[in-house]
Structures are given as C-alpha cells and as structure tokens.
C-alpha positions as CSV (number, residue, x, y, z in Angstrom):
1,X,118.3,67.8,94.2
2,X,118.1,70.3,91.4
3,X,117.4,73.5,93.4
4,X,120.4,72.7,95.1
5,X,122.5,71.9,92.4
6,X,121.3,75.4,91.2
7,X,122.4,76.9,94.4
8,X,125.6,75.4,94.0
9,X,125.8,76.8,90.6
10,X,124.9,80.1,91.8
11,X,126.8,80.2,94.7
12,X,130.2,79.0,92.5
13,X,129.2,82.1,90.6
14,X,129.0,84.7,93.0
15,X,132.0,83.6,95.3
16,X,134.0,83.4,92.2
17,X,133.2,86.7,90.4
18,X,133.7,88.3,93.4
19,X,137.4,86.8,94.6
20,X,138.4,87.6,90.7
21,X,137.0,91.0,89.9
22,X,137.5,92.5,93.7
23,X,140.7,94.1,92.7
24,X,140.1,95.4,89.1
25,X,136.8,97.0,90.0
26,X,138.5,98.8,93.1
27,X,142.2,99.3,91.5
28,X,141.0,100.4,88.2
29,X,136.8,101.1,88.1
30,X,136.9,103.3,91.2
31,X,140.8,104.6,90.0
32,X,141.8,103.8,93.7
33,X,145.0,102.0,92.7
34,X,146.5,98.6,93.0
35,X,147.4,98.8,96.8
36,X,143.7,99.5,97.1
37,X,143.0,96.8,94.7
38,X,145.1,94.1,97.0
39,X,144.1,95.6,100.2
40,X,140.1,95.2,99.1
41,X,140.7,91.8,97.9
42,X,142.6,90.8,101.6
43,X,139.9,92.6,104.0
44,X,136.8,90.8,102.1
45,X,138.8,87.5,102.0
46,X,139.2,87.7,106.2
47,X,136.1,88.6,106.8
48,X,134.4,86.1,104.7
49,X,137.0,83.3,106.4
50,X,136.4,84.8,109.9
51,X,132.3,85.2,109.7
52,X,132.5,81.3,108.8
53,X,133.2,80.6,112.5
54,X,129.8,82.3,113.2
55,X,128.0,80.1,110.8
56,X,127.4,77.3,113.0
57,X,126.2,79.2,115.7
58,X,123.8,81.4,113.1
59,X,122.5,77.8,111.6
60,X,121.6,76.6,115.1
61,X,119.7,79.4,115.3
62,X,118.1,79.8,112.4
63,X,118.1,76.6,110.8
64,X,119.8,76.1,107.4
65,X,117.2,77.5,104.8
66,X,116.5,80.4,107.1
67,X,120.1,81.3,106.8
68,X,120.9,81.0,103.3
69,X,117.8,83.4,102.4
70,X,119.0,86.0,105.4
71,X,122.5,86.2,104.5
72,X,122.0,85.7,100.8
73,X,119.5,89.1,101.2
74,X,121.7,90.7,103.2
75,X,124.8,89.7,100.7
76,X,122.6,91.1,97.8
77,X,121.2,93.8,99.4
78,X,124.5,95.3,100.8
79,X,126.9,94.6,97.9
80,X,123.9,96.2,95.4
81,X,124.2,99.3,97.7
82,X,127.6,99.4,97.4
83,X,127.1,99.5,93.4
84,X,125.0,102.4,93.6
85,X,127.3,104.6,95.8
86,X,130.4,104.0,93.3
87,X,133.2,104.7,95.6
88,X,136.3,103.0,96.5
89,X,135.5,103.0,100.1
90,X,132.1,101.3,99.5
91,X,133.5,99.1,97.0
92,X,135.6,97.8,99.6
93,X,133.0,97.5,101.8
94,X,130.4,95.6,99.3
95,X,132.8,92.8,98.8
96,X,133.0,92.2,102.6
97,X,129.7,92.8,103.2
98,X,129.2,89.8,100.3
99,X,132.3,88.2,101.5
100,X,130.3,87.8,105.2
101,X,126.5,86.9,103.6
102,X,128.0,84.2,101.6
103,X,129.8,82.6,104.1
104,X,127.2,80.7,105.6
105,X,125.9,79.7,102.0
106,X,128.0,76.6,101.2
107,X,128.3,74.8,104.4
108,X,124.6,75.0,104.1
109,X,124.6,73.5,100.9
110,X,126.9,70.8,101.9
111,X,124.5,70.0,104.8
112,X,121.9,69.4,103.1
113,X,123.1,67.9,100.4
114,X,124.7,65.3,102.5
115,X,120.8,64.7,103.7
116,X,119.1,64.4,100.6
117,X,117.0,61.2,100.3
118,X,117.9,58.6,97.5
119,X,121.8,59.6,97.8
120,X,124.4,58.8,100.0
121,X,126.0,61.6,101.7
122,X,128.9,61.5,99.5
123,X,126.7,61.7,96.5
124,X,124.8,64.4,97.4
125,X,128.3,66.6,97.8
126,X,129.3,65.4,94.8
127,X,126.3,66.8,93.3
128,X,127.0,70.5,94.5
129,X,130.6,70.1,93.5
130,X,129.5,69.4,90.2
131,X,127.1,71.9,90.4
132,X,129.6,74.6,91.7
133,X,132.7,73.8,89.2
134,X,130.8,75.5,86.1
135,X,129.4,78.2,87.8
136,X,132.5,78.9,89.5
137,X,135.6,78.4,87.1
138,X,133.2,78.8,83.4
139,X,130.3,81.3,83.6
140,X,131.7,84.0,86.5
141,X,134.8,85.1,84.6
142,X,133.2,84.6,80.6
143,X,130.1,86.4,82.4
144,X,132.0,88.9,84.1
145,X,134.2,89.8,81.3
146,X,131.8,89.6,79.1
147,X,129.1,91.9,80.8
148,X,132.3,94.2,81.3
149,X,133.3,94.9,77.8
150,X,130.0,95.8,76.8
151,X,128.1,97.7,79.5
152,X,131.4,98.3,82.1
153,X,132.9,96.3,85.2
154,X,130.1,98.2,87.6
155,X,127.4,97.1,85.8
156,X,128.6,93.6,85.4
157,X,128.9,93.2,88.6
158,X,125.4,93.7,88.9
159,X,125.3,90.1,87.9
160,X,126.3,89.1,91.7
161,X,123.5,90.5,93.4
162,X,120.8,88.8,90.3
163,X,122.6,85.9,91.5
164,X,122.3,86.3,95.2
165,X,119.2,87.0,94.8
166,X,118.2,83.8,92.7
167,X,119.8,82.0,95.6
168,X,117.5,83.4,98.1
169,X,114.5,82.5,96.3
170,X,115.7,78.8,95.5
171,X,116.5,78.6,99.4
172,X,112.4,78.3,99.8
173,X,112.3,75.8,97.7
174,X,114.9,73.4,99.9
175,X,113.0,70.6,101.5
176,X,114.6,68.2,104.0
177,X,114.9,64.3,103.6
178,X,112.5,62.7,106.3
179,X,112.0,64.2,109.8
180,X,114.9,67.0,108.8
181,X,114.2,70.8,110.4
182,X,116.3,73.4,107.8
C-alpha cells in the first residue's frame, strides 16, 4: 500500500501545482497576459476532463500499471519539453499535454487501491485520499512558491515533471491482490 500512497502523494502534487500555477507562469512568466493566463488555465482543464472519457477504454487496453507509466511519461516528457521552449504557446500546450497524461492517473489509483489485499475497498481509497490531501493542498503550493522565489516560476515547475516521473517508476512497483492483471 505504500507505493500507492506515494503515487497518490505524487499525483496530489502534480495535478495541484499545475491547476494553481497554470495561469501565473503563462500571464506573468511568459508576459502573455491575464486573458492568456485564464484561457491556458480553461483549455488544459477541458482537455484533462475530456481525455478522462478515454481512460477506460486506454486501461482495457493497456491494463492499469501500463497506463499510469505511459501517460505519466508522456505527461513528463511533454510538459518538460514545453519548459525548455519557454513560450507562451508551449506553455499552453505543456499544461494540456500534462492535463491529458494525468488523466488516466487517479482512476488508476482508485482501482487498485480499492483491490489491495488486507483492506476493504473503502479503506484502500481512503488510503490515497490521505495520501493525496498533503501532496495536493501542503507541499505543491509551499513547493511551488518556494522553488519560485529562489530559482523562478520556470524552474520550479520543473518540480512536476521530477514528480511525474517518480510516479512512473513507482507504477512498476504496483502489484495486484490475488489473480488481479494491472
């Protein structure tokens, strides 16, 4: 249960960071104003809702731990290569393209922590929650801010894509309870 509580943790972390910083690192970072700001923050939040409908279907395929590693990559990957090209256009399109990759991430995680042997299903959610809530609400905006004042919002947001990428590698580490595929 501790990987995924970790995941959880990371995954509070990296949707959070991203839904609060979105704005000020387009608006202000890449000087593209606050209707850029708001517009970034609206496109990435609609994509991320709509790719959820394709999660199921991407699961089936895939199977859970599969999934979370691919779309945590490509969340990482993408959003990192948006970093590097430091404009307001791929700003815009690295929180979508993280939006999208991190969709899939915590239905996963509620799967199969509603599977883990020892705990009942409402247990093993309760377990992410609690694992989500600190990562989410505590560490992504101290973090963020943090990171920000000392080394600038760009480079703080760095921080995402360590964390996507922590995710990925706990994702081989998920097992399932009994005769469970992920």
């Amino acid at each position: 249960m501790l990987p995924l509580t970790a995941m959880a943790f990371l995954s509070g972390f990296v949707s959070e960071a991203a839904m609060l910083w979105n704005a000020v690192y387009v608006s202000d970072t890449m000087g593209a104003g606050p209707v850029a700001g708001g517009v970034s923050y609206t496109v990435a939040a609609t994509t991320g809702t709509v790719a959820l409908l394709a999660v199921d279907r991407v699961t089936a395929r895939l199977g859970l731990a599969r999934t979370v590693r691919a779309c945590t990559l490509f969340a990482a990957g993408g959003f990192g290569l948006c970093l590097l090209i430091g404009t307001p256009a791929a700003a815009v399109a690295g929180f979508v393209v993280l939006g999208v990759g991190m969709a899939a991430v915590n239905p996963a995680l509620y799967t199969m922590a509603a599977h883990q042997e020892g705990l009942s299903p409402s247990e093993g959610v309760s377990m992410v929650e609690l694992g989500q809530f600190p990562g989410a609400s505590i560490v992504a905006p101290a973090l963020i801010g943090a990171l920000s004042g000392l080394a600038g919002l760009r480079l703080a947001l760095a921080s995402i894509v360590v964390a996507a990428l922590l995710l990925s590698a706990l994702a081989v580490r998920l097992r399932p309870a009994g005769d469970r595929v992920w």
